[in-house]
C-alpha positions as CSV (number, residue, x, y, z in Angstrom):
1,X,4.8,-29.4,-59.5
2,X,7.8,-29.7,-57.3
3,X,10.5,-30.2,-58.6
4,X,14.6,-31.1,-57.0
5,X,17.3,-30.5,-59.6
6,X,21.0,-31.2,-59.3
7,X,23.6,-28.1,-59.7
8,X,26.1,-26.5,-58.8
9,X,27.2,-22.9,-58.2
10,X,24.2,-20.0,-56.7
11,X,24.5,-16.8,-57.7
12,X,21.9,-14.0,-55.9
13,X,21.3,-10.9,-57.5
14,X,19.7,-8.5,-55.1
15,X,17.1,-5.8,-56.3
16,X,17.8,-2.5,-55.0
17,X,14.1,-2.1,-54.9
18,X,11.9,-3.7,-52.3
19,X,9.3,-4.4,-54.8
20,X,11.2,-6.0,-57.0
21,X,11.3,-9.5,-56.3
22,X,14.7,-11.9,-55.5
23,X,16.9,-13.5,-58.4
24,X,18.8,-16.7,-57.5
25,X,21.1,-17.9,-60.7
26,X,21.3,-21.9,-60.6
27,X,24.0,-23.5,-62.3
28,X,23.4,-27.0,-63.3
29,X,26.1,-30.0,-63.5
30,X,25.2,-29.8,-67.8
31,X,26.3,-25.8,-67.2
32,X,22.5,-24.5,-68.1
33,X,21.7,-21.5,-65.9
34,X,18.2,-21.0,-64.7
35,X,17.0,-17.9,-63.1
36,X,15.1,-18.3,-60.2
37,X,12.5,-16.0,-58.7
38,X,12.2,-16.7,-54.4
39,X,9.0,-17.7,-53.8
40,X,9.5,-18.4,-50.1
41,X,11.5,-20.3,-47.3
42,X,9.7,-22.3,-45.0
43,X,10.1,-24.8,-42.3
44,X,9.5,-28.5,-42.5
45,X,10.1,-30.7,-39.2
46,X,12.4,-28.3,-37.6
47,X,14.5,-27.4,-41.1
48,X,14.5,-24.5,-43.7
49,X,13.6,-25.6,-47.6
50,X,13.3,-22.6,-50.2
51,X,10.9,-22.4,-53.0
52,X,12.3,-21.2,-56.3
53,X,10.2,-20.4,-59.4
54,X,11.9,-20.5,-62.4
55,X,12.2,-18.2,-65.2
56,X,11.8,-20.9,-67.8
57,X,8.2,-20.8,-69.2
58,X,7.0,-24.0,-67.2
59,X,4.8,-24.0,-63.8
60,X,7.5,-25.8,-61.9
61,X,8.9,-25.0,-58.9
62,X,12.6,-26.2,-57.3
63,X,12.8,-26.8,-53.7
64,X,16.3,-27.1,-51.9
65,X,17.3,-27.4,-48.1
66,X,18.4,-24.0,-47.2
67,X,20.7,-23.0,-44.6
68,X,22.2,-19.5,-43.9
69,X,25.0,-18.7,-42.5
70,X,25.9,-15.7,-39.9
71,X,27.6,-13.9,-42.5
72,X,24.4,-13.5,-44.7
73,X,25.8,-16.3,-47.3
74,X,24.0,-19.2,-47.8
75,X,23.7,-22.6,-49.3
76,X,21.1,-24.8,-50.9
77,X,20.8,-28.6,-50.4
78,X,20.0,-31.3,-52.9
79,X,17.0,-33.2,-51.2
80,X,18.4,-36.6,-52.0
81,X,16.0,-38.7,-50.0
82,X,13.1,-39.0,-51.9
83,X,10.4,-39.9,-48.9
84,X,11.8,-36.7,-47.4
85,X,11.3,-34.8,-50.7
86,X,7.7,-36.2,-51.0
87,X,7.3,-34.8,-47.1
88,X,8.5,-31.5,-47.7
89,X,7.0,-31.2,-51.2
90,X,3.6,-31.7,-49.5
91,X,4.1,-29.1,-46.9
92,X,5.1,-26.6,-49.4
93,X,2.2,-27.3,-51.2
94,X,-0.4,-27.4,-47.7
95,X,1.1,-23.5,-47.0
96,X,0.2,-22.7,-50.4
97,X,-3.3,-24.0,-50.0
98,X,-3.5,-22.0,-46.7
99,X,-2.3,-18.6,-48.2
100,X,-4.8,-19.0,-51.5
101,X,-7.6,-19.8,-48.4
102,X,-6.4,-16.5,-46.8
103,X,-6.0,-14.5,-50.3
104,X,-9.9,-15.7,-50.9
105,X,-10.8,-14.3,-47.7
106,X,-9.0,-11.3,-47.5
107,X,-10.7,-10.5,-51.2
108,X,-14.4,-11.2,-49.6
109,X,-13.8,-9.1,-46.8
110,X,-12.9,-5.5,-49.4
């Protein structure tokens, strides 16, 4: 389930190896830290959201705005609205219907 958590501070450990997949620290407002695996940024009605799984033992995943910046830095957005959250919640989860059509494909065509 998707999920839109306050918090504060983003910190991004990059992996030197490309296999390795991308850590994003959150800091919450109650000072918890979550790490966060990036499952994907994607588009929704001309914005950029980011998926974020995180490393807590529960299925859930976080979805922020995203923007980047020039300089490579970037920020994540609190989706306050919650129509908009429902919206882009729904998308995330059509383009994850779409790539576990394609993943069932590709597997019938080995």
């Amino acid at each position: 389930m998707a999920e839109d958590k306050g918090r504060e501070e983003v910190e991004v450990t990059e992996e030197e190896d490309d296999e390795e997949p991308e850590i994003i620290t959150l800091e919450f407002e109650d000072d918890t830290k979550v790490d966060c695996e990036v499952m994907g940024i994607f588009d929704y009605d001309g914005k950029d959201y980011i998926a974020l799984i995180p490393d807590d033992g529960t299925d859930d995943v976080y979805i922020y705005g995203y923007q980047e910046y020039d300089d490579g830095s970037f920020e994540l957005e609190d989706i306050e609205d919650d129509e908009l959250f429902a919206k882009v919640a729904a998308e995330f989860e059509s383009i994850m219907a779409e790539e576990d059509e394609d993943g069932e494909e590709d597997a019938k065509d080995e």
